[in-house]
C-alpha positions as CSV (number, residue, x, y, z in Angstrom):
1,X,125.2,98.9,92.3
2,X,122.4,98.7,90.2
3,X,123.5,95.2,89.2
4,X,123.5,94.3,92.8
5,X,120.0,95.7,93.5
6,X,118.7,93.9,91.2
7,X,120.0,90.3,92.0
8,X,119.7,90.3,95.9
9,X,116.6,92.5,96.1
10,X,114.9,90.2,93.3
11,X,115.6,87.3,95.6
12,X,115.0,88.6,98.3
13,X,111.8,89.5,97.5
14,X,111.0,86.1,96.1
15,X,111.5,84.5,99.6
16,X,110.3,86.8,101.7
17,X,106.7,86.1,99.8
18,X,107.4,82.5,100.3
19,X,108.4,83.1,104.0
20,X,105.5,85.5,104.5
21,X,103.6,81.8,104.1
22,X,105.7,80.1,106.3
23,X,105.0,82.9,109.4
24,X,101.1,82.5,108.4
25,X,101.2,78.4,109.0
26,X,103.6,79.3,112.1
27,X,101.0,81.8,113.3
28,X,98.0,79.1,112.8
29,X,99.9,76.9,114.6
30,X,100.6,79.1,117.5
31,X,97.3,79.9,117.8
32,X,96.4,76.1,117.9
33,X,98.9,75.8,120.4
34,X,97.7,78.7,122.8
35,X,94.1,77.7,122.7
36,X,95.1,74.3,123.6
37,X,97.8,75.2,126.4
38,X,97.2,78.5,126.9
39,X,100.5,80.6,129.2
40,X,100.6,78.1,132.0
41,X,103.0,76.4,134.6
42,X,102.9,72.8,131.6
43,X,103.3,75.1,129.1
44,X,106.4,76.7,130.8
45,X,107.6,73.4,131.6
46,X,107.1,71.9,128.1
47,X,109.4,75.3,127.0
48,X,111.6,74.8,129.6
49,X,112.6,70.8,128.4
50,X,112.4,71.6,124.8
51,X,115.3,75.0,125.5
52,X,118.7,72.7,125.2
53,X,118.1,70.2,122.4
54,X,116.4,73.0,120.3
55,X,119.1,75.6,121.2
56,X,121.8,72.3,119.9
57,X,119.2,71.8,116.7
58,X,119.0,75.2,115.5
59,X,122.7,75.2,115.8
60,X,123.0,72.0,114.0
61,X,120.5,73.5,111.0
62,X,122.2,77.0,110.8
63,X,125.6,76.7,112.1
64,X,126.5,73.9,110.0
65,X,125.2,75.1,107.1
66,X,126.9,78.4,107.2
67,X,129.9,76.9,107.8
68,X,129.6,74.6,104.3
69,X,128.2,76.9,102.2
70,X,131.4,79.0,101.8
71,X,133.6,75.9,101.0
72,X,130.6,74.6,98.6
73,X,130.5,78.5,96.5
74,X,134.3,78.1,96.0
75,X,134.3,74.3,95.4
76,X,131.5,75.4,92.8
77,X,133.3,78.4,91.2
78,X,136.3,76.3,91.1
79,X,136.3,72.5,90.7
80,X,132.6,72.5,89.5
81,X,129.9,70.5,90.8
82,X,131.6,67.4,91.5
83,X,134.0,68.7,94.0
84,X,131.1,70.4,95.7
85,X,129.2,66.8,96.2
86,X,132.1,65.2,97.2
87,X,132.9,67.6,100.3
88,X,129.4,67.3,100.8
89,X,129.1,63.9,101.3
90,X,132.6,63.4,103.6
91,X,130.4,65.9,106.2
92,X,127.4,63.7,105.7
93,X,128.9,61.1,106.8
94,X,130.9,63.1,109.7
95,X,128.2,65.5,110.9
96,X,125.5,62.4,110.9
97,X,127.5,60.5,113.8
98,X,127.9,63.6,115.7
99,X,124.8,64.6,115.7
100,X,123.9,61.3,116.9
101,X,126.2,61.3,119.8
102,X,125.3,64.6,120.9
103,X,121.7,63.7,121.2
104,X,122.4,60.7,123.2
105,X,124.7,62.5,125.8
106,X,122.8,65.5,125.8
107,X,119.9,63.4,126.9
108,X,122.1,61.6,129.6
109,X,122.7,65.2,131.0
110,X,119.4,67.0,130.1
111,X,117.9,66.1,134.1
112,X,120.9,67.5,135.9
113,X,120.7,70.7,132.7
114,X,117.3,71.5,134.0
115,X,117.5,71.5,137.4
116,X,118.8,74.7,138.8
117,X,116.0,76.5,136.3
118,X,113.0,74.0,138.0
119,X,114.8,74.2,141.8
120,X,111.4,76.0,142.7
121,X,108.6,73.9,140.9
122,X,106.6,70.8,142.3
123,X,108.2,66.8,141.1
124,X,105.5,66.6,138.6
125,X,106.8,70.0,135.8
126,X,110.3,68.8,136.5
127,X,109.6,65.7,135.4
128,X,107.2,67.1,132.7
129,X,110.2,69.3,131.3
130,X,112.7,66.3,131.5
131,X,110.1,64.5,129.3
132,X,110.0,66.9,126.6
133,X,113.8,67.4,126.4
134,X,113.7,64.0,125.9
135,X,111.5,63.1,122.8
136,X,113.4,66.5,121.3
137,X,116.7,65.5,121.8
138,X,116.1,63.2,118.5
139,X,115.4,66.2,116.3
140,X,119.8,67.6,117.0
141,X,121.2,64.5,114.8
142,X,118.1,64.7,112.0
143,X,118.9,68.8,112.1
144,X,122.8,67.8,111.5
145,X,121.9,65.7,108.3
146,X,119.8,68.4,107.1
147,X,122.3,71.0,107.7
148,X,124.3,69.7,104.9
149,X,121.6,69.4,101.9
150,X,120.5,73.0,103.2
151,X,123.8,74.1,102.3
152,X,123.8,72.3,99.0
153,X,121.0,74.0,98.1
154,X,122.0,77.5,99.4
155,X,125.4,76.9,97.1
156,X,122.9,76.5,93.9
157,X,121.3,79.8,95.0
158,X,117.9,77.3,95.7
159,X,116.8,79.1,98.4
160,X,112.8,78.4,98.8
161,X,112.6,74.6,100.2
162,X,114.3,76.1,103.5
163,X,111.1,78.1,104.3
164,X,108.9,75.0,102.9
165,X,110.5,73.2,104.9
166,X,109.9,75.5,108.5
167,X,105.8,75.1,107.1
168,X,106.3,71.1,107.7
169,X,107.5,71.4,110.8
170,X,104.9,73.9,111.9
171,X,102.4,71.8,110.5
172,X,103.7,68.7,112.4
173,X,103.4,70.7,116.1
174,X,99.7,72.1,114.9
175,X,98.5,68.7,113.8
176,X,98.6,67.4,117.6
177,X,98.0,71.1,119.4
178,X,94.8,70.7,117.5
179,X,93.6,67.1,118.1
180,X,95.9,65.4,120.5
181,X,95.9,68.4,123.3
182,X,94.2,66.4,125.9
183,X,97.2,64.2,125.8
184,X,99.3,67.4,127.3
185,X,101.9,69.6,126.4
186,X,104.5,66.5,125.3
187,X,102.8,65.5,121.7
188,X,104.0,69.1,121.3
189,X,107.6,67.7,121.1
190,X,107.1,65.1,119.5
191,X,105.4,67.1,116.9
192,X,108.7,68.8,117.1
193,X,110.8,66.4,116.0
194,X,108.7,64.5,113.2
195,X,108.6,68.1,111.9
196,X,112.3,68.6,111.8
197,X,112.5,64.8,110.2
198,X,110.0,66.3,107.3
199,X,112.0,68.7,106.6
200,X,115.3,66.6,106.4
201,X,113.4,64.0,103.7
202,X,111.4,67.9,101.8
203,X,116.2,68.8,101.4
204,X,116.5,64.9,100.3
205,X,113.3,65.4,97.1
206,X,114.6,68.4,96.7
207,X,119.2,67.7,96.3
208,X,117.5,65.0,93.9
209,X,115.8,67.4,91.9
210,X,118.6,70.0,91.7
211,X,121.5,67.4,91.1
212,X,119.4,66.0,88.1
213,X,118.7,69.1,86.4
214,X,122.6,70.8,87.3
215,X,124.0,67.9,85.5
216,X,121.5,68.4,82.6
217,X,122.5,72.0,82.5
218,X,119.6,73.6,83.0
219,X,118.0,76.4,85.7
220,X,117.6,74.9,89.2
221,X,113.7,75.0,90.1
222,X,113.3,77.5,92.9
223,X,116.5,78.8,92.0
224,X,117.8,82.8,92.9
225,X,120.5,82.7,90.3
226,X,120.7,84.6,86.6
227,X,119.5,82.8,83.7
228,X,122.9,81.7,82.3
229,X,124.2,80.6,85.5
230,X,126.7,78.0,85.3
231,X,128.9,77.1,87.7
232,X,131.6,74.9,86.6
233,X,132.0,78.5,83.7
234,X,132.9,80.7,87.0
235,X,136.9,81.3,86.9
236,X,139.0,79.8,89.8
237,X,138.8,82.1,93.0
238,X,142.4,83.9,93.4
239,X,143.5,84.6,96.9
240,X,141.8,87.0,99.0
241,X,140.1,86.9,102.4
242,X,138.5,84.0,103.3
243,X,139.1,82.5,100.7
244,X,140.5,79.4,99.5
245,X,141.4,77.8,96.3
246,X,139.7,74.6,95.1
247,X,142.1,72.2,96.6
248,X,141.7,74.4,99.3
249,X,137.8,74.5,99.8
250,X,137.7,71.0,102.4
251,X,139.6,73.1,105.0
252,X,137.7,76.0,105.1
253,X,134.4,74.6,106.8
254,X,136.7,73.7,109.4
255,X,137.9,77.2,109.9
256,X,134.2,78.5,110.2
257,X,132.7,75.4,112.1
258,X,133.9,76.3,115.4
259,X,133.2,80.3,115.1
260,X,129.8,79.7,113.5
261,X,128.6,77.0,116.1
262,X,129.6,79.5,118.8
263,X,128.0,81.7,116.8
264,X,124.4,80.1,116.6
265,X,124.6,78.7,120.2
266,X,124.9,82.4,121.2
267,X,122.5,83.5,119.0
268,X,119.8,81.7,121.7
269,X,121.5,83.4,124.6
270,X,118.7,85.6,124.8
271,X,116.5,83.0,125.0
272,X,118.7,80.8,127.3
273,X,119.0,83.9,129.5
274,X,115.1,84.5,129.7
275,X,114.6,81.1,130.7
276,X,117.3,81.3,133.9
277,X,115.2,83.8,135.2
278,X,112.3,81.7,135.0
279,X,112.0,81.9,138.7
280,X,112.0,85.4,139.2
281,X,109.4,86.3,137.4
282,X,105.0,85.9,138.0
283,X,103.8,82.4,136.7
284,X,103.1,82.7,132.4
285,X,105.7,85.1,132.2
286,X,107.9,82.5,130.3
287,X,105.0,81.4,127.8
288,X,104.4,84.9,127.1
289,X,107.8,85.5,126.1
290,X,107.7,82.9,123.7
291,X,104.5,83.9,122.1
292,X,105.7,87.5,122.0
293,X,109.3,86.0,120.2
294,X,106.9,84.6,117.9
295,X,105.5,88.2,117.2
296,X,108.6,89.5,117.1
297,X,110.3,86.8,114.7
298,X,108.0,87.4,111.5
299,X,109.5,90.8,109.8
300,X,113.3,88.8,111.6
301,X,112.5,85.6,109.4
302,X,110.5,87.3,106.3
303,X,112.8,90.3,105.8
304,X,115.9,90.1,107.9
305,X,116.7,86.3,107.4
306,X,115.5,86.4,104.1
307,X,117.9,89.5,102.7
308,X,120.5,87.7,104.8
309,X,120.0,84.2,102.9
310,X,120.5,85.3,99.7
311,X,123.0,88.0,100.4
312,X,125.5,85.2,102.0
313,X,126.4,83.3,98.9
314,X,126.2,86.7,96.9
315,X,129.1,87.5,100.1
316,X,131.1,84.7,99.5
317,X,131.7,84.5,96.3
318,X,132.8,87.9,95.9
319,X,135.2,87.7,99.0
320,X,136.5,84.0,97.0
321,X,137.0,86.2,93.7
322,X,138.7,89.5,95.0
323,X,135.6,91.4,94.2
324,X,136.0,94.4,96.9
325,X,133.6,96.8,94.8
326,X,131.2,93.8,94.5
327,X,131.4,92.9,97.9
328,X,130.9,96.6,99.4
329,X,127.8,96.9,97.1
330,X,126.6,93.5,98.3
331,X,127.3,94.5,102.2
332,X,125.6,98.0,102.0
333,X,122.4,96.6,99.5
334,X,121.9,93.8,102.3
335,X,122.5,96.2,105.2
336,X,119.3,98.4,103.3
337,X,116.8,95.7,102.3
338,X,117.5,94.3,105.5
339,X,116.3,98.3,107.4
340,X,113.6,98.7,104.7
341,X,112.0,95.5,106.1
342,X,113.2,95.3,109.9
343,X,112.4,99.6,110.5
344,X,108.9,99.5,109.9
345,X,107.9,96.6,111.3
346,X,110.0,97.5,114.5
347,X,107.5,100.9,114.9
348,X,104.1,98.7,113.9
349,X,105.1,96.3,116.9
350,X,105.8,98.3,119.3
351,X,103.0,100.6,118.9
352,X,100.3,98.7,118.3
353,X,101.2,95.6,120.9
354,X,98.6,95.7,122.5
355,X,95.7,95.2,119.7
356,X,97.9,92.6,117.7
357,X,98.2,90.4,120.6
358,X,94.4,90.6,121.2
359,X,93.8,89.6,117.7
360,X,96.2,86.9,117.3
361,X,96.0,85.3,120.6
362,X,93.4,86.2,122.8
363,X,90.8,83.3,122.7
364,X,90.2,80.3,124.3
365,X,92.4,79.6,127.7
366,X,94.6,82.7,126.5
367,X,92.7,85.4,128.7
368,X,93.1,89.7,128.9
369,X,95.8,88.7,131.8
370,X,98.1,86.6,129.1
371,X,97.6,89.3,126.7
372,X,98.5,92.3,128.9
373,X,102.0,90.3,129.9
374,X,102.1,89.5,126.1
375,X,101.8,92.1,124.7
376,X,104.6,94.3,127.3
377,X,106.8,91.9,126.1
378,X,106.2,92.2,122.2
379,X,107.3,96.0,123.2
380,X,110.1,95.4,124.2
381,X,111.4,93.2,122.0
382,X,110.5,95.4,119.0
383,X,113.5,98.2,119.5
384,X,115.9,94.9,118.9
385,X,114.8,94.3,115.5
386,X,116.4,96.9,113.2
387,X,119.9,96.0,115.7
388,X,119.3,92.2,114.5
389,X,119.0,93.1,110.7
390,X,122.3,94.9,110.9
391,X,123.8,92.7,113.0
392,X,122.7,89.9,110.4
393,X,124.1,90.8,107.4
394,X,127.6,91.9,109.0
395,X,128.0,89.0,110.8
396,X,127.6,87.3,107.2
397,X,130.0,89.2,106.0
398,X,132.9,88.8,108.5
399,X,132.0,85.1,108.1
400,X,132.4,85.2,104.3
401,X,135.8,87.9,104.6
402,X,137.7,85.3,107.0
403,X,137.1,87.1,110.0
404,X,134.7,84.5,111.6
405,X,135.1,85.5,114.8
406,X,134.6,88.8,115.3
407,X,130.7,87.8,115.5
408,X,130.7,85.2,118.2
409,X,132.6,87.7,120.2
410,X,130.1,90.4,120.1
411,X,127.2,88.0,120.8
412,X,128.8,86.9,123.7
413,X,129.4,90.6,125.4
414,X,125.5,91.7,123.9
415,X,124.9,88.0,126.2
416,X,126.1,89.9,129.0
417,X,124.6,92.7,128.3
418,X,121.7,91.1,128.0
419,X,122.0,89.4,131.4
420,X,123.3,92.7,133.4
421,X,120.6,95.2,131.9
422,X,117.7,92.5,133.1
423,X,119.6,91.9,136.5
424,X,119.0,95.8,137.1
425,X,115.6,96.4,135.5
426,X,114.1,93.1,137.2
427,X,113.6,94.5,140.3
428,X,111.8,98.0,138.9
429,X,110.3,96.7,135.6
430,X,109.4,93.0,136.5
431,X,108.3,90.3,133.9
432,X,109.0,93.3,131.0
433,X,112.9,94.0,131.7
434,X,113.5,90.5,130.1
435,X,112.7,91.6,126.8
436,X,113.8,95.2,126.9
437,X,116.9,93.8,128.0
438,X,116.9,91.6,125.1
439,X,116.8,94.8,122.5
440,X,119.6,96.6,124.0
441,X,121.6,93.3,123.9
442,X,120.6,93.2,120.0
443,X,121.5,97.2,119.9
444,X,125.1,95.9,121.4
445,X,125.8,93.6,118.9
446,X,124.9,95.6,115.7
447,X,126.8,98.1,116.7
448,X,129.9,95.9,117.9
449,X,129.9,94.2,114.8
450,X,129.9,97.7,112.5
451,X,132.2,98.7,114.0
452,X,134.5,95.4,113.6
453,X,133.6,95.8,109.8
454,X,134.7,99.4,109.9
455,X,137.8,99.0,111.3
456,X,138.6,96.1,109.1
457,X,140.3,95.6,105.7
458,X,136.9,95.5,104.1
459,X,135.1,97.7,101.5
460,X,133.9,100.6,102.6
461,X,130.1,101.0,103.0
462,X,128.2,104.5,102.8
463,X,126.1,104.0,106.1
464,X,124.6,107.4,105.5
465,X,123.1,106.4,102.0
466,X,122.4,102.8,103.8
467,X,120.3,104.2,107.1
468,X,119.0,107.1,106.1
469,X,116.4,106.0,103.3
470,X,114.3,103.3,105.5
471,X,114.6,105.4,108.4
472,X,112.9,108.2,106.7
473,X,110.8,106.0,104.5
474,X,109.6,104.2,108.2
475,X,108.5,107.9,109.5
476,X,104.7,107.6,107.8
477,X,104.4,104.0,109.3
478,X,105.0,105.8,113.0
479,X,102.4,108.4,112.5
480,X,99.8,105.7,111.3
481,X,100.2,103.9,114.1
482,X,100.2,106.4,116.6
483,X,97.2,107.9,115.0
484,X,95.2,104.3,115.0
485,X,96.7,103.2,118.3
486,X,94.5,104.3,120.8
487,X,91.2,103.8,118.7
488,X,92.4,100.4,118.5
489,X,93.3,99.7,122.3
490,X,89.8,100.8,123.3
491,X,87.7,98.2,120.5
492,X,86.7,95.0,122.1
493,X,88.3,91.9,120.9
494,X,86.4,90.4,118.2
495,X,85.8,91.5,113.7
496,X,86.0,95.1,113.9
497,X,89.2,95.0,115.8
498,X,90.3,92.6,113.4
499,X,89.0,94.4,110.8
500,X,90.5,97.9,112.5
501,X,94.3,96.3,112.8
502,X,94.2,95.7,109.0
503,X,93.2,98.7,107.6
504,X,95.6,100.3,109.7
505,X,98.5,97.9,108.6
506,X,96.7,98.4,105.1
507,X,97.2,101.7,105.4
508,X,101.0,102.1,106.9
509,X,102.0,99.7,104.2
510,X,100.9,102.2,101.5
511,X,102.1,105.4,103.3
512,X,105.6,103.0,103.5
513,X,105.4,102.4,99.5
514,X,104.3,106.4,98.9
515,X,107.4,106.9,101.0
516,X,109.7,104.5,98.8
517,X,108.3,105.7,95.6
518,X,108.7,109.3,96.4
519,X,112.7,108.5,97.2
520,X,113.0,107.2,94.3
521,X,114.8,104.0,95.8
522,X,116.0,101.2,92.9
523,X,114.1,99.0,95.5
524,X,110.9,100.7,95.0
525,X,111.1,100.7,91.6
526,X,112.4,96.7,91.3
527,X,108.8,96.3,93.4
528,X,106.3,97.9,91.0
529,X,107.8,96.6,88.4
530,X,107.0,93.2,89.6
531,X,104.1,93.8,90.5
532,X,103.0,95.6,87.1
533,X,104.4,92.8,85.6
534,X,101.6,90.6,86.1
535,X,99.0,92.7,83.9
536,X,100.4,93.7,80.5
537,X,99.8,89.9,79.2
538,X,96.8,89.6,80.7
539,X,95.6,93.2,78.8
540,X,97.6,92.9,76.0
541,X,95.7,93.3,72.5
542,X,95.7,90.1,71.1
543,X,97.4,88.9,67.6
C-alpha cells in the first residue's frame, strides 16, 4: 500500500500543480470571454452551435484514448515498444478518416440537430448557432488524431503535455475574446478549433521527444514512472480480466471503443440535457450554466481527472499482470486522493458561491443579475463533485478489469435521472433545478458504479478506510467557510473582497493540511515531504 501511495499520489500531485495552471489560463480566458459577451441571447447561441461537434470532440480526445491505452500498456509490457507504435499507427491511420467523415456529416445534419432547441428564438441566433457548429465541426477529426499520441504518451506514464496542451487551446479562445470581440461570439469558435489543432501539433513535439529518448533508454521528460522503468524488462501479461496477451493487444481497443465512446458521449448528457431545456428557462440562464461548469470543473480537472489519469495505466497493468492485491490498492488509493481533492472543494463551492462568482466574474457586461443566476447554479453543481471523483476512478477500473460496460450503463440511467429530477424541480426551482439535477445524476452514477465493482470479481476495497479520512479531514474546511460566508456576501465587489475570498481559502487550506497531518495520512506526509524538500540544499552547510 505504501508502494502504491507513493507512485500514484507522487503523480498525482505532479499534474495536479501543472493542471492547477491550466484552470488559471482557463479562468483568464473565461473572464476575457465574459467581459466580452457577457450571459446573453449570442452568447447562448454561440453555446448552443458549439454543444454537438464539441460533445463528438471531447469524445474523440478521451474516448479514443482510453480505449488505446490499455492495448498500448500490454503491447508495452509485452512485445516492447515496437509493438506499441505499430498498433498505434494502424489507428492513425483509421481514426484520422473517421474523424474526418464524421465532421463532414455531422456538419450536413448540424441545422436540422439544432432546431428543436432554437424552435423559440428569432432567424438571426439560429443562424448564429448554425454558424458556430460549423467552424467547430473541424476540431472532431483534429481531436481523433490527437487522441492517439495522447494515448502514446499516457502508455509511457508522460502525463503533463495533456494539461499543456488544454492551456493552448484556452489561449487560442482568449486571444480573440480579447481583441477580436467586436467581431461577435463566432471568432470564439474558431479560436476553438485552432486551439484543439495546437494541441494535436504540442502530442506531435512531444511523441518525437519521447520516441527518441525510449529508444535511447533513458527517462521520458515529464514522465510519472520510477527511475528504472523499462518497458520492454516487464514480463508478458498472463491471462486475467481484461487482459490480453501481446498478440492479443490489437483486439482489445476494439472491445473498449464502443463502451468508452458511449461512455464519453454520455459523460456530456448533463450538458446535452441542460441545453434541451434551453427554452424553459429565463434568458442567460444557459450562459450561466456554463460559466458556473467552469467553476465547478477546476477541483474535477485538477484533482479528480488528475488522480484518475495516472491511476488508469497504474489500473491496467495490474489487471494485464494478475496483480489483484496491486489492483485493490491502486482502486482504493485512487478512490482517496480522488475524495481528498473532490470533498473539500465540493463544501468551498457551495458555500461560498456567491462571493467567488463576484470575484471571478462580475465586471464588465457580467452584472449582479448574471452573478445571482451564476452563482445558484455553482451550488448546485457542487454536491456532484465528490459523486464524479468516485464515479471516475471506478469507471477506470471496470474499463481496465474487462467489464467496459458497466459504466456506460450507469451514465445512461444517472442521464435519466438527470432529465426526470429537473422535469420535476423546473416548475418549483426554476433556472437552479438544472444543476441540482445534475448532482443527483452524478450521486446516481457513483453509486451505481460501486456497487457494479462490489458485486464483481474484483479486489475488494476497504470503503470505510477510503471515505472516512477526507470526509473527516473536509470537516474544518465547512466550518471556515460557514464562518467567513456571510462576512463575505455582504463586502462589495472589488480588493477587499478579493482579498477576503483568499484568506479564507488561505485559511481552509491550512485547517485541511492540520486535518491531514493530524491523521496521520501517507498522503499528508508524501506532501510535506515534497515540499520540505526544496530547502535542505538551499541551507545546507557548504563543503
Amino acid at each position: 500500500m505504501a508502494d502504491t501511495v507513493q507512485r500514484l499520489a507522487g503523480a498525482a500531485l505532479a499534474v495536479t500543480a501543472l493542471t492547477v495552471v491550466q484552470k488559471v489560463v482557463g479562468f483568464l480566458t473565461e473572464l476575457a470571454v465574459a467581459g466580452a459577451f457577457g450571459a446573453s441571447a449570442a452568447t447562448d447561441a454561440y453555446l448552443v452551435g458549439l454543444t454537438l461537434p464539441y460533445l463528438v470532440a471531447n469524445t474523440a480526445m478521451a474516448g479514443l484514448s482510453l480505449a488505446l491505452v490499455p492495448a498500448l500498456t500490454g503491447a508495452l509490457a509485452g512485445a516492447g515498444a515496437g509493438a506499441a507504435l505499430g498498433l498505434a499507427r494502424r489507428y492513425l491511420r483509421r481514426l484520422g478518416l473517421g474523424g474526418l467523415i464524421v465532421a463532414l456529416l455531422g456538419g450536413a445534419v448540424l441545422p436540422w440537430a439544432v432546431a428543436p432547441v432554437t424552435a423559440g428564438w428569432s432567424p438571426e441566433l439560429r443562424r448564429l448557432a448554425v454558424a458556430s457548429g460549423w467552424i467547430a465541426w473541424p476540431a472532431v477529426a483534429l481531436g481523433a488524431v490527437a487522441a492517439v499520441y495522447q494515448a502514446l504518451l499516457h502508455s509511457h506514464r508522460v502525463f503533463y503535455f495533456t494539461p499543456l496542451g488544454i492551456i493552448l487551446q484556452n489561449l487560442a479562445v482568449a486571444v480573440p475574446a480579447l481583441w477580436l470581440s467586436h467581431l461577435g461570439p463566432l471568432v470564439l469558435a474558431g479560436g476553438y478549433t485552432a486551439g484543439v489543432g495546437l494541441h494535436l501539433l504540442l502530442y506531435l513535439l512531444a511523441w518525437q521527444a519521447v520516441s527518441r529518448r525510449v529508444r535511447g533508454g533513458s527517462r521520458p521528460a515529464g514522465s510519472a514512472q520510477p527511475a528504472g522503468f523499462s518497458p520492454e524488462a516487464q514480463p508478458a501479461p498472463p491471462a486475467g480480466p481484461g487482459a490480453a496477451g501481446p498478440g492479443e493487444a490489437p483486439g482489445q481497443p476494439r472491445a473498449l471503443l464502443v463502451p468508452l465512446v458511449a461512455w464519453s458521449l454520455l459523460g456530456q448528457a448533463p450538458t446535452l440535457i441542460e441545453r434541451l431545456f434551453a427554452g424553459w428557462v429565463p434568458p442567460g440562464a444557459v450562459s450561466a450554466y456554463y460559466y458556473a461548469y467552469k467553476l465547478r470543473q477546476f477541483p474535477v480537472e485538477t484533482a479528480v481527472q488528475a488522480v484518475a489519469t495516472v491511476t488508469y495505466p497504474a489500473l491496467a497493468a495490474a489487471a494485464a499482470l494478475g496483480r489483484r492485491q496491486e489492483l485493490g490498492a491502486t482502486v482504493a488509493e485512487g478512490v482517496r486522493l480522488g475524495l481528498l481533492g473532490a470533498l473539500p472543494a465540493a463544501v468551498g463551492l457551495g458555500v461560498l458561491a456567491e462571493p467567488i462568482v463576484r470575484v471571478v466574474y462580475e465586471r464588465g457586461a457580467f452584472g449582479p443579475g448574471a452573478t445571482a443566476m451564476t452563482a445558484g447554479a455553482l451550488a448546485g453543481y457542487a454536491p456532484g463533485i465528490p459523486a464524479q471523483a468516485v464515479a471516475t476512478v471506478l469507471a477506470y477500473t471496470l474499463f481496465a478489469t474487462g467489464r467496459p460496460w458497466w459504466p456506460p450503463v450507469a451514465l445512461f440511467l444517472a442521464a435519466l435521472v438527470q432529465a426526470g429530477t429537473a422535469w420535476l424541480l423546473l416548475p418549483a426551482a426554476g433556472a437552479a433545478a438544472l444543476p441540482w439535477a445534475s448532482s443527483v445524476a452524478a450521486g446516481a452514477a457513483g453509486a451505481g458504479l460501486a456497487l457494479a465493482w462490489a458485486r464483481g470479481q474484483g479486489a475488494r476495497v476497504p470503503w470505510r478506510q477510503v471515505v472516512a479520512p477526507p470526509f473527516l479531514a473536509t470537516l474544518p474546511v465547512a466550518a471556515v467557510s460557514l464562518v467567513a460566508a456571510g462576512p463575505l456576501r455582504r463586502l462589495p465587489p472589488g480588493p477587499g473582497l478579493a482579498l477576503g475570498l483568499l484568506g479564507t481559502i488561505g485559511a481552509a487550506v491550512l485547517a485541511f493540511l492540520l486535518a491531514l497531518a493530524r491523521m496521520r495520512l501517507p498522503e499528508a506526509d508524501l506532501l510535506l515531504r515534497k515540499l520540505f524538500r526544496l530547502f535542505p540544499a538551499r541551507n545546507r552547510p557548504e563543503g
